[in-house]
N, C-alpha and C positions, 0 to 999 in steps of 0.2 A: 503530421505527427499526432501520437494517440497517447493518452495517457489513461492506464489502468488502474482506477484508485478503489482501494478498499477500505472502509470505513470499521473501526473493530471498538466495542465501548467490553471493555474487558474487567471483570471483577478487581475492586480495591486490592483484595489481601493478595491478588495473584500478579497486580498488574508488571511490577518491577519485576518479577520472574520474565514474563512474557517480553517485556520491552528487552533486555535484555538477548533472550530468546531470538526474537526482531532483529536485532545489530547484529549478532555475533553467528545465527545460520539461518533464516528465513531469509532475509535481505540479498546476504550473500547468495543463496542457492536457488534465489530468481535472476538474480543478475546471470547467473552462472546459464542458466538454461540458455541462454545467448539472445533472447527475445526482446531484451529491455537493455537499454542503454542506460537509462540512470532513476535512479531510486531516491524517494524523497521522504522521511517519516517525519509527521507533524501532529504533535499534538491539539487535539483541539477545545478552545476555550471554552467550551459553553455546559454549562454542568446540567446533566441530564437527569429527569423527573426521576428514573430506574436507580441511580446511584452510577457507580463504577468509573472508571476513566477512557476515555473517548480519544481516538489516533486517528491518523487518514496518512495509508500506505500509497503512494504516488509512482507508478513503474512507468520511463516513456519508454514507446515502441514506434517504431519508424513510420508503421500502415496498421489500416484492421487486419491484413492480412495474417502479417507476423501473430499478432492479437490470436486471432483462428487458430493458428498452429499452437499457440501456446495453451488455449483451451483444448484442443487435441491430443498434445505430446506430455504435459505436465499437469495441469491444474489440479488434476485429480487428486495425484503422490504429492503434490504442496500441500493440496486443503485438507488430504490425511494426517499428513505429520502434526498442523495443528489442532484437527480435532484431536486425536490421543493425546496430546502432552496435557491440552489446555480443557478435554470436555465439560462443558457445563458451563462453564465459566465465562463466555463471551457470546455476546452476538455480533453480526457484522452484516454488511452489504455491498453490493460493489458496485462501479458505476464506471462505465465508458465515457471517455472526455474527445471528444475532437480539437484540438488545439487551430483556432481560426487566425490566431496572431497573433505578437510577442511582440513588448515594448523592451527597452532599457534605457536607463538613466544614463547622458552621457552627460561630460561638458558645455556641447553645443548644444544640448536642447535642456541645457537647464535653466530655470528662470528664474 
């Protein structure tokens, strides 16, 4: 499994617009593209030298494969939609995760 994470530190006065934005058609209309199985948004703690508020978009994908196709068939029409709504206002970066292996907390191996 892959996960596609994008990391977005997006201006104060706009951030609530955009998070929003985020839940209600970004989120959804990568899920939709059929690429990604499950979506994760997290904010994150760490308050940045630039100001603004700091997220990490989480998309899993089965393989790099799917990954490829979705940098081919979509990524473009995604990262349009939110340069226009949002320009100026954010930077971001992304980052490929190879997922090597997954714990959970069970019963039997809690101590």
């Amino acid at each position: 499994m892959y996960i596609y994470n994008v990391t977005v530190n997006i201006e104060e006065a706009v951030h609530l617009d955009w998070l929003n934005w985020m839940k209600e058609t970004h989120i959804p209309a990568m899920l939709a593209t059929g690429k990604f199985t499950k979506a994760k948004l997290c904010k994150v703690l760490v308050e940045e030298e630039m100001g603004g508020v700091t997220y990490s978009a989480q998309y899993e994908t089965p393989n790099k494969e799917t990954l490829e196709v979705y940098y081919s068939e979509d990524a473009d029409r995604l990262h349009q939609e939110i340069n226009e709504k949002f320009a100026g206002k954010f930077v971001t970066f992304r980052t490929e995760l190879e997922v090597i292996g997954e714990a959970v907390l069970t019963p039997s191996n809690k101590k």
